[in-house]
Wavefront OBJ file of the C-alpha trace (Angstrom):
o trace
v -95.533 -16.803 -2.755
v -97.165 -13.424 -1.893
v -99.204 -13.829 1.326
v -102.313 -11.279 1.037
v -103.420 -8.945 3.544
v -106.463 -10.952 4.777
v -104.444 -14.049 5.028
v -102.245 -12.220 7.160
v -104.563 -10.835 9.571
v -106.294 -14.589 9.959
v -102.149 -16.217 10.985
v -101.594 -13.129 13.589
v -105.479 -13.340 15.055
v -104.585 -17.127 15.710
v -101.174 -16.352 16.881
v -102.657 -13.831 19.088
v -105.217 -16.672 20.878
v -102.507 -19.353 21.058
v -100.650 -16.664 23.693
v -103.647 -16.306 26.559
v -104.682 -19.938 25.982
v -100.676 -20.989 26.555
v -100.547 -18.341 29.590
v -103.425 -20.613 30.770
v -102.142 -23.748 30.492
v -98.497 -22.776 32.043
v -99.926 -23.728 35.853
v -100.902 -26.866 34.314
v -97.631 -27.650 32.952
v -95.657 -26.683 36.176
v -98.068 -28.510 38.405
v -98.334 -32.043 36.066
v -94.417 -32.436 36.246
v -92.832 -35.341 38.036
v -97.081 -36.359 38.524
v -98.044 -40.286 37.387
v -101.003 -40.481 34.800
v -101.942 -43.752 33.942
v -103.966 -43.643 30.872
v -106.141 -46.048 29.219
v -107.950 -46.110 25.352
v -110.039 -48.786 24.197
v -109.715 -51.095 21.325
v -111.564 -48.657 19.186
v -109.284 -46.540 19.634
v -106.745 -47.736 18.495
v -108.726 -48.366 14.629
v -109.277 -44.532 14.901
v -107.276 -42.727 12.169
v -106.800 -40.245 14.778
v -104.737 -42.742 17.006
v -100.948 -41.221 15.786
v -102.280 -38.383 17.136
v -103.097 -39.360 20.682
v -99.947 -40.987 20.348
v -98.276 -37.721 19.633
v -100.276 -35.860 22.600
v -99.101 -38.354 25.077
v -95.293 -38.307 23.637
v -96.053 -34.467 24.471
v -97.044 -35.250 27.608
v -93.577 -37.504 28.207
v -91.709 -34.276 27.089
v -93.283 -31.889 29.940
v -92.220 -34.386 32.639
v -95.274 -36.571 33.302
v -94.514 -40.448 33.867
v -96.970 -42.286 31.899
v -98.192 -45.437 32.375
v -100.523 -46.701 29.253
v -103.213 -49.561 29.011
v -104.891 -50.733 26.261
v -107.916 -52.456 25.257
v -108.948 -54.811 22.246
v -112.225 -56.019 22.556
v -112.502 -55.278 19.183
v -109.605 -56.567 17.500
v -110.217 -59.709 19.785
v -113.965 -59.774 18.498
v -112.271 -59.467 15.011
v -110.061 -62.389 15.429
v -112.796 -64.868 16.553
v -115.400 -63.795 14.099
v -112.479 -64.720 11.381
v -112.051 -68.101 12.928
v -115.761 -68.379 13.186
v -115.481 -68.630 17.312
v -118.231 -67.584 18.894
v -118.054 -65.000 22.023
v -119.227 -66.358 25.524
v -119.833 -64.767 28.430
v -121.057 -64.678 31.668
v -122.021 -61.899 33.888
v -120.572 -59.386 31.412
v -117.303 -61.145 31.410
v -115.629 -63.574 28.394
v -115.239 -66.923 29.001
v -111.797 -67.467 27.011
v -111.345 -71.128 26.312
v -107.609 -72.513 24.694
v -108.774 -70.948 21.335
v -109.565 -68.138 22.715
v -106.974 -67.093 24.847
v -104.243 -67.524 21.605
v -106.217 -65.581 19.793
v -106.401 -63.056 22.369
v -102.521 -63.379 23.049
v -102.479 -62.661 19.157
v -104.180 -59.517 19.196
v -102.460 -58.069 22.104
v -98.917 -58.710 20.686
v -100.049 -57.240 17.599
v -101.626 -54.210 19.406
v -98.722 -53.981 21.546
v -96.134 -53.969 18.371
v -97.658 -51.099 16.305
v -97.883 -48.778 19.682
v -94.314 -49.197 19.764
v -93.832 -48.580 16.393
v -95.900 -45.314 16.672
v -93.373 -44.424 19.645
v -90.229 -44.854 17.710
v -91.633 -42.558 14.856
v -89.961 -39.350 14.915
v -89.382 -38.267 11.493
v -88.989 -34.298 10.470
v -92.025 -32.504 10.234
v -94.067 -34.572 12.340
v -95.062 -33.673 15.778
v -92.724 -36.485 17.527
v -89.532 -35.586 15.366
v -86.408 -35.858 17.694
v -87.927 -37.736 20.067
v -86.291 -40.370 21.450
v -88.971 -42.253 23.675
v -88.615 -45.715 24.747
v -91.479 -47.596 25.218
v -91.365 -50.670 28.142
v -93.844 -53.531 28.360
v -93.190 -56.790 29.568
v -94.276 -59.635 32.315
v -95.524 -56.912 34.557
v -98.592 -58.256 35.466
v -99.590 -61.476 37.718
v -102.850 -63.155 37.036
v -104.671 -65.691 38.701
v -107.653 -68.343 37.126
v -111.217 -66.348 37.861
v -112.168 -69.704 38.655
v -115.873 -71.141 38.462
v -118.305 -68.635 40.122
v -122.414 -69.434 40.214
v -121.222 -73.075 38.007
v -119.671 -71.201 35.380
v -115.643 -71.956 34.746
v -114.429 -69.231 33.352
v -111.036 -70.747 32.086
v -108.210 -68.334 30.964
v -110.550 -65.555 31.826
v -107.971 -64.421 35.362
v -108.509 -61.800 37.904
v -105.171 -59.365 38.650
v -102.847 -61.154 41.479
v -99.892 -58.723 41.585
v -98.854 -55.642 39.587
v -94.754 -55.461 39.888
v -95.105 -51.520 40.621
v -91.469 -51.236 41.773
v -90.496 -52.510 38.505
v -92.632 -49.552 36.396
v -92.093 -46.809 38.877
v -87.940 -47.499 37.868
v -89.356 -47.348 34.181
v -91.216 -44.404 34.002
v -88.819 -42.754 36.496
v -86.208 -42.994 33.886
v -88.631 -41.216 31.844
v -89.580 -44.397 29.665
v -93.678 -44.999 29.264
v -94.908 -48.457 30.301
v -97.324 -49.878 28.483
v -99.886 -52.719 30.000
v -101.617 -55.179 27.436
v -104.752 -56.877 28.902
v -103.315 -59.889 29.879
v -101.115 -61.703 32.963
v -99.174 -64.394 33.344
v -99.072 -67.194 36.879
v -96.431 -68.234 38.383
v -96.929 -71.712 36.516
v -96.384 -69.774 33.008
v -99.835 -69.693 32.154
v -101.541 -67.071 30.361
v -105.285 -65.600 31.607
v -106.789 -63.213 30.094
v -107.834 -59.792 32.491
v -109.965 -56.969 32.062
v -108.624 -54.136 30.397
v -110.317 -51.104 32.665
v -109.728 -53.383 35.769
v -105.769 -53.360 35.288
v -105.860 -49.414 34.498
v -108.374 -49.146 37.745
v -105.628 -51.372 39.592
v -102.411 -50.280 38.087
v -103.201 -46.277 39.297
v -104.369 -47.662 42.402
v -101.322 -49.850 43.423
v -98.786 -46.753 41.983
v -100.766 -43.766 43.644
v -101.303 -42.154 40.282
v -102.112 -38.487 40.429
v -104.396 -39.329 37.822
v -106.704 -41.965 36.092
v -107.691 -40.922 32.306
v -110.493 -43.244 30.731
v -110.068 -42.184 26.899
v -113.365 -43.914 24.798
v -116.689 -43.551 23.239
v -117.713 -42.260 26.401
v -118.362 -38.266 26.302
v -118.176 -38.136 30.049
v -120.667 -38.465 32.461
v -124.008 -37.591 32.228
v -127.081 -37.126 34.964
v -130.823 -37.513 34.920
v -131.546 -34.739 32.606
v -129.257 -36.044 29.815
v -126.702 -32.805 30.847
v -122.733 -33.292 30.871
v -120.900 -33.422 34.447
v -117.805 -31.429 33.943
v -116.887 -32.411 37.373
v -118.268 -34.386 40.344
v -116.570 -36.399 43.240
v -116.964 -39.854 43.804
v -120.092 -39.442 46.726
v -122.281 -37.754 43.827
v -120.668 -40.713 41.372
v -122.451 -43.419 43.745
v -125.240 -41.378 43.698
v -125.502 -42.137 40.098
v -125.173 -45.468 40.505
v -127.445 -45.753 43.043
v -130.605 -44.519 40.739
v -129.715 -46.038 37.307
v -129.087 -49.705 38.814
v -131.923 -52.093 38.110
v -134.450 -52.970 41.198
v -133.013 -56.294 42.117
v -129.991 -54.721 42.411
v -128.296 -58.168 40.745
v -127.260 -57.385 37.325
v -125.113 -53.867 36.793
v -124.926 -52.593 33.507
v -121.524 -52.296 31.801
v -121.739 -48.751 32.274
v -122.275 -49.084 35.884
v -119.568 -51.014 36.666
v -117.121 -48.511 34.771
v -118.715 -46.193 37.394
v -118.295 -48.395 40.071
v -114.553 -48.779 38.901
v -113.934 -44.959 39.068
v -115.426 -44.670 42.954
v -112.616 -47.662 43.608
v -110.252 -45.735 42.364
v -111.007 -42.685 43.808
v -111.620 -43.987 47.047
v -108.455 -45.442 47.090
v -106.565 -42.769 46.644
v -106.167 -41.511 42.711
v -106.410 -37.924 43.012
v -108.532 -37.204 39.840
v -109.866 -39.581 37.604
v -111.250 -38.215 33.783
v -113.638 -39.789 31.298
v -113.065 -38.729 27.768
v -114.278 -38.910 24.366
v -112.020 -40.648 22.074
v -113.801 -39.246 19.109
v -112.372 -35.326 19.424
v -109.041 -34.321 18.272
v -107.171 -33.115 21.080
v -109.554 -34.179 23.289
v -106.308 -35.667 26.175
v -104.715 -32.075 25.562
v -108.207 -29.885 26.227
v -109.230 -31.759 29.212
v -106.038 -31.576 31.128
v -104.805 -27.939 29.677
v -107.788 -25.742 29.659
v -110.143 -24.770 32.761
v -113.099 -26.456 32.235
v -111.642 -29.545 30.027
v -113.913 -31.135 27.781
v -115.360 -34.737 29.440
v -115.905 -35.595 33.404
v -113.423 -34.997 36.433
v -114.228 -37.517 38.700
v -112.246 -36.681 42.334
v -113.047 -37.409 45.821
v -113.454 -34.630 47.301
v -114.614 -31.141 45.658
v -111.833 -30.070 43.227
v -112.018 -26.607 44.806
v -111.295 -25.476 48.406
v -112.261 -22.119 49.963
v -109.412 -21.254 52.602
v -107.335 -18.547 54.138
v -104.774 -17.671 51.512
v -101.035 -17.757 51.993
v -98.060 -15.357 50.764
v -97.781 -18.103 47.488
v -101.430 -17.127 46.294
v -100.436 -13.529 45.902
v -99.311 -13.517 42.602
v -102.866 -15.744 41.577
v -104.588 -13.190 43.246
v -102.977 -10.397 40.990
v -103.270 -12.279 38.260
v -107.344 -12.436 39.282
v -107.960 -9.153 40.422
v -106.233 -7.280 37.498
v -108.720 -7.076 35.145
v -111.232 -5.691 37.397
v -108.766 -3.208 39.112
v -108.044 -1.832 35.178
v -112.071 -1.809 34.395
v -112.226 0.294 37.612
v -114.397 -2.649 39.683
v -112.312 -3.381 42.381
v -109.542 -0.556 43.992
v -105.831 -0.862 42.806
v -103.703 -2.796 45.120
v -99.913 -2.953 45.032
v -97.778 -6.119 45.252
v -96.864 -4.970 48.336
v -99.658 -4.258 49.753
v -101.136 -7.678 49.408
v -97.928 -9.357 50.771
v -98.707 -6.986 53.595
v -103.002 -7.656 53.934
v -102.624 -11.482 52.802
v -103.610 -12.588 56.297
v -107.126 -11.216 55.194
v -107.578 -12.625 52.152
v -109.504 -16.016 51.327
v -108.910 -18.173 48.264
v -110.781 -20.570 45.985
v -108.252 -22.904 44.287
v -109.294 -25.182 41.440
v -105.906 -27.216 40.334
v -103.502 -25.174 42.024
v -105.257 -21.959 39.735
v -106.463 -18.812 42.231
v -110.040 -18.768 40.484
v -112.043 -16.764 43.242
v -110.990 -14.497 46.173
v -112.010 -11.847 48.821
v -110.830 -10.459 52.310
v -112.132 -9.516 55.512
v -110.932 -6.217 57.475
v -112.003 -6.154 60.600
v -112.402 -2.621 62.162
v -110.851 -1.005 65.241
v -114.541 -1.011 67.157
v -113.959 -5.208 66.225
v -117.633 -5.462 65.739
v -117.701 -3.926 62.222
v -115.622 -5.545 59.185
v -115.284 -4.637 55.593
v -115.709 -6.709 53.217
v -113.550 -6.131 49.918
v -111.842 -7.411 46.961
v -114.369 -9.898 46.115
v -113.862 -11.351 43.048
v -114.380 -14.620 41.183
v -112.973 -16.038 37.634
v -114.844 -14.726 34.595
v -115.025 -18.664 33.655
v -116.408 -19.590 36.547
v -119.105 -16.886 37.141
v -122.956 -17.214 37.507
v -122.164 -20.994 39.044
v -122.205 -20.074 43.130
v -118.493 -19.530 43.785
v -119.564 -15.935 44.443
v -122.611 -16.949 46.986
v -120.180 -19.648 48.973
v -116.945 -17.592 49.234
v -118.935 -14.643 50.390
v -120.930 -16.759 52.949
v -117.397 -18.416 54.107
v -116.416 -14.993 55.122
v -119.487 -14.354 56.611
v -119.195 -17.356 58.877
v -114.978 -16.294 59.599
v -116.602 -12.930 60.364
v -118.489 -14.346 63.050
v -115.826 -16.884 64.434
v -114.467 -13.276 65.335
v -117.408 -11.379 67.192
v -118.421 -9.391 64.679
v -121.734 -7.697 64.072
v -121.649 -6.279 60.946
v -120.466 -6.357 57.633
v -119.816 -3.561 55.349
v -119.089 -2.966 51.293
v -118.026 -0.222 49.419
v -118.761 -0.818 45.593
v -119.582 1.049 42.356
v -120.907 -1.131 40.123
v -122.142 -4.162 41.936
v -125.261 -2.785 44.327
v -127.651 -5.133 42.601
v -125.740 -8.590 43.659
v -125.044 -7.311 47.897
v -128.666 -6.558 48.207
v -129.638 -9.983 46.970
v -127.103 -11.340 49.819
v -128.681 -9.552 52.430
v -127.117 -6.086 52.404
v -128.857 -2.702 52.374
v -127.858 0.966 51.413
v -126.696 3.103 54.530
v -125.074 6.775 55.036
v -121.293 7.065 55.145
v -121.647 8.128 59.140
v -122.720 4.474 59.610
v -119.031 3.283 58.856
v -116.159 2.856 61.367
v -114.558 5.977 62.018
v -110.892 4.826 60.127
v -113.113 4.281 56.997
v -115.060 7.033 56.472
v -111.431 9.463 57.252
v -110.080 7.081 54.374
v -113.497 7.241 51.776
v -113.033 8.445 48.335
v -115.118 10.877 47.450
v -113.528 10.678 43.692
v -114.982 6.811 43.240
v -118.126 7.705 45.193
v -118.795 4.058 46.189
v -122.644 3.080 47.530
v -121.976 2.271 51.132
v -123.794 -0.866 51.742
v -124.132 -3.179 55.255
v -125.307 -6.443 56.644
v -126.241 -7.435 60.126
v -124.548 -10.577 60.946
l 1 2 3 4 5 6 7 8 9 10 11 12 13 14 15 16 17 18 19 20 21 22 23 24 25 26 27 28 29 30 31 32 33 34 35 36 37 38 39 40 41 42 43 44 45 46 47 48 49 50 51 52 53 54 55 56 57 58 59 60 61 62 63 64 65 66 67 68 69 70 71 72 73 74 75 76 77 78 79 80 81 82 83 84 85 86 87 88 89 90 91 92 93 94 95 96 97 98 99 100 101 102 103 104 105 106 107 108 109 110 111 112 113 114 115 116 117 118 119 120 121 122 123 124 125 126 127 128 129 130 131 132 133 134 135 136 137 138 139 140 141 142 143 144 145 146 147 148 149 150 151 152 153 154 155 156 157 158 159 160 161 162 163 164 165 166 167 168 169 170 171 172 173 174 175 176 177 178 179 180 181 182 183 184 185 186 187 188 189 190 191 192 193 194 195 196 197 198 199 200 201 202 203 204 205 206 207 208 209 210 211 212 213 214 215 216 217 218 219 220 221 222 223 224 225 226 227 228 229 230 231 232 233 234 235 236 237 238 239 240 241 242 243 244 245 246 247 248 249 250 251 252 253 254 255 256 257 258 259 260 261 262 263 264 265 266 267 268 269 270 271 272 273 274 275 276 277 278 279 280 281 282 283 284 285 286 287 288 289 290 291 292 293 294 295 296 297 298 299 300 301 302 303 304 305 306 307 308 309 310 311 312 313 314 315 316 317 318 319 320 321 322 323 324 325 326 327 328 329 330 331 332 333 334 335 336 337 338 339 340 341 342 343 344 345 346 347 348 349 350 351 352 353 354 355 356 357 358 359 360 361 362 363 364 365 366 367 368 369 370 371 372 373 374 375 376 377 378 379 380 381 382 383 384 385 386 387 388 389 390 391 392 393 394 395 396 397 398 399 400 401 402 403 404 405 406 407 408 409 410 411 412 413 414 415 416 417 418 419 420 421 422 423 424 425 426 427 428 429 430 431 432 433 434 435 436 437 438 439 440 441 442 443 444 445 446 447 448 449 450 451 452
C-alpha cells in the first residue's frame, strides 16, 4: 500500500517529537534505576479497560531497572461480592467491620484479584507491548496482621491493623528483579485471616522498605487547594496545611480524603522520598508523571523538590545542556566546555530530580567589592514561576557573605527584568577596570548595577 505524501509528513512530525521528549526523559531513566517504587491502584482500577495497560507501563518500568512493589485495592469487587450475597456493608469510623461472611468473601475477591494480575504479567504474546517478557510476579504470606480490636464499643472483628511486613523477604524478591505484589489482607501467627486497609499497607510497605517513591494511582486527579487549582508539587508542611483548613471544627471526624492526606505526610515524614497522586482515568498517566518535567497529578515530598546550591564539576554538562539555547539565540555569551570546568566554582545550580533547570554565577572583581553577575538562566518550562527572582537573590546574599558592594550585569536583551530587581543603567567607566579592557563593543551590552 502506497503511503501518500501527507501521511508521510504526519509519521516523521511524530517521529520528530518522540526524539526531544525521549532526550527528556533519559535523566529519568538513569536516575530511577536500582530505585524502589511501591505502587498502589484501587479496586476501580482494576475494572478499567485500560488496566493491561498500566500493567504494561509498570512491566516497562521492571525493564528499566526499577524494583516494584505493587498493592492493590478492591473495595469494589468486595462491595460487589456482598451486594450478590445480599450482605450489607458496616462500618465504623470510616472503616469495615468484616464479620466471618465477610472476611471469605473478602479472601474471595482478593485471590481472584490477585490471579488475573498474574495472569496479565505472564502475557507476553507478539505484538503486544509485554512480548518477550519474562516477569515473575511474587505474592505470598508477606504480611502480619493483628485483630483492630473493639475501639469506642465497637468490635471490629476480622477488620486487623498491620503487625509486621517481612521486608527482608521482598527486598530478595524484587532484588532478583521479580515484582511483589501485596493483596489487602494479613494473616496472625494463629492462622487467622484480618482484613487491612489497602492505602495503609502501601503507606506502610514504602515506609518499612525506604521506597524512593510512593505512587497513589486512582480517581484522584491530584491535589487540589482552596481555589479549586491543581498542586503539581508541594511538600508535606504545605500538605498539613491542607489538612489543617478542610478538617471539620471539632476536629473528631476526618474525611476519607483527609486521612489519604494524612497518610501521605506519614509517609513522607518517615522517610519516602517522593510520594505522587494520580489519576487512574488517563492513559499513560504512571509514564507522564514520572517521565516528563512537570508530570501530570501531585508530587508530594518533604522538603522542596528543588535546591539552589553551588554547582559541582558533574552539573557542567546540565548547565550546557541549559545554557545552549540561549548562547545560539545570542542571550547569554558562548562558553566552552572548558571554560566552565575551569569557572564552575562560580556557578550556582537549581536541580529539580537530578535535571540542571536554572543556573547563574558570580565573578567577583579584583577591587573584591564589585562582582558580575552572569549566565543567568532558568528552564523555558519553568519560567515566569520565581526560580529567576530566588536564584538571583541567592547570589545576592553569597555576594554579600563575601564583602561585596556591588553587583553588575552586562545584557542585551533583558534590561526590563534587572531594573525590576533593583538594578539601574550606568556608564561603562563605572565597571572594574579588568571588565571594561575585556567589553565587547560588537554585542554592545547595557551596563547595568545594583548596590548591595
Amino acid at each position: 500500500m502506497k503511503i501518500s505524501d501527507s501521511n508521510k509528513k504526519t509519521s516523521q512530525h511524530s517521529e520528530i517529537d518522540f526524539v526531544p521528549w525521549f532526550r527528556n526523559a533519559a535523566p529519568y531513566i538513569n536516575a530511577f534505576r536500582n530505585q524502589t517504587f511501591v505502587i498502589y491502584f484501587s479496586g476501580d482500577v482494576l475494572e478499567d479497560n485500560e488496566f493491561p495497560s498500566l500493567v504494561h507501563d509498570i512491566t516497562l518500568l521492571n525493564s528499566l531497572g526499577v524494583k516494584l512493589v505493587l498493592v492493590h485495592g478492591a473495595r469494589t469487587q468486595i462491595e460487589e461480592k456482598l451486594k450478590k450475597n445480599n450482605i450489607q456493608s458496616q462500618y465504623a469510623h470510616g472503616l469495615r467491620i468484616t464479620n466471618t461472611e465477610t472476611i471469605q468473601l473478602i479472601k474471595e475477591a482478593s485471590g481472584s484479584i490477585r490471579l488475573n494480575i498474574e495472569a496479565l504479567f505472564s502475557t507476553s504474546l507478539r505484538y503486544t507491548p509485554m512480548a518477550g517478557s519474562q516477569i515473575n510476579i511474587i505474592s505470598g504470606n508477606f504480611v502480619i496482621a493483628k485483630p483492630k480490636g473493639i475501639i469506642d464499643g465497637v468490635d471490629y472483628l476480622h477488620t486487623g491493623d498491620i503487625r509486621k511486613i517481612d521486608i527482608d523477604s521482598i527486598i530478595r524478591s524484587v532484588d532478583a528483579g521479580d515484582v511483589v505484589l501485596l493483596s489487602p489482607v494479613g494473616y496472625s501467627p494463629t492462622g487467622e485471616t484480618f482484613n487491612v486497609n489497602s492505602e495503609d499497607l502501601a503507606t506502610q510497605s514504602s515506609i518499612e522498605l525506604s521506597a524512593d517513591k510512593l505512587i497513589f494511582i486512582d480517581d484522584s486527579e491530584g491535589i487540589f487547594n482552596k481555589n479549586n487549582e491543581l498542586l503539581n508539587n508541594l511538600t508535606a508542611k504545605q500538605l498539613k496545611q491542607i489538612i489543617f483548613d478542610t478538617e471539620d471544627n471539632d476536629k473528631t471526624e476526618k474525611s476519607d480524603i483527609n486521612r489519604h492526606y494524612q497518610r501521605i505526610v506519614r509517609a513522607c515524614e518517615a522517610g519516602v522520598k517522593r510520594v505522587h497522586v494520580i489519576d487512574r482515568n488517563i492513559d499513560g498517566s504512571l509514564l507522564i508523571e514520572l517521565f516528563t518535567q512537570n508530570g501530570i497529578g501531585t508530587l508530594i515530598s518533604t522538603d522542596h523538590l528543588e535546591d539552589i546550591r553551588s554547582a559541582t564539576i558533574n552539573d557542567v554538562n546540565g548547565i550546557i545542556e541549559l545554557i545552549k539555547p540561549l548562547e545560539e539565540s545570542g542571550l547569554l555569551v558562548k562558553r566552552s566546555r572548558e571554560r566552565l570546568e575551569t569557572e564552575i566554582n562560580n556557578f550556582f545550580v537549581i536541580k529539580r530530580e537530578g535535571k540542571v533547570i536554572g543556573c547563574g554565577a558570580l565573578y567577583i572583581s579584583a577591587n573584591e567589592k564589585q562582582a558580575e553577575i552572569a549566565c543567568l538562566a532558568i528552564d523555558k518550562a519553568y519560567q515566569s514561576q520565581g526560580r529567576g527572582e530566588k536564584l538571583f537573590e541567592h547570589i545576592c546574599q553569597n555576594a554579600i557573605k563575601n564583602n561585596i558592594e556591588q553587583v553588575f550585569i552586562l545584557t542585551t536583551q533583558a534590561t526590563h527584568w534587572f531594573r525590576e530587581q533593583g538594578f539601574s543603567k550606568v556608564t561603562l567607566a563605572e565597571l572594574p577596570d579588568e571588565k571594561q579592557a575585556f567589553y565587547n563593543y560588537q554585542r554592545n551590552s547595557a551596563v547595568y548595577m545594583k548596590n548591595l
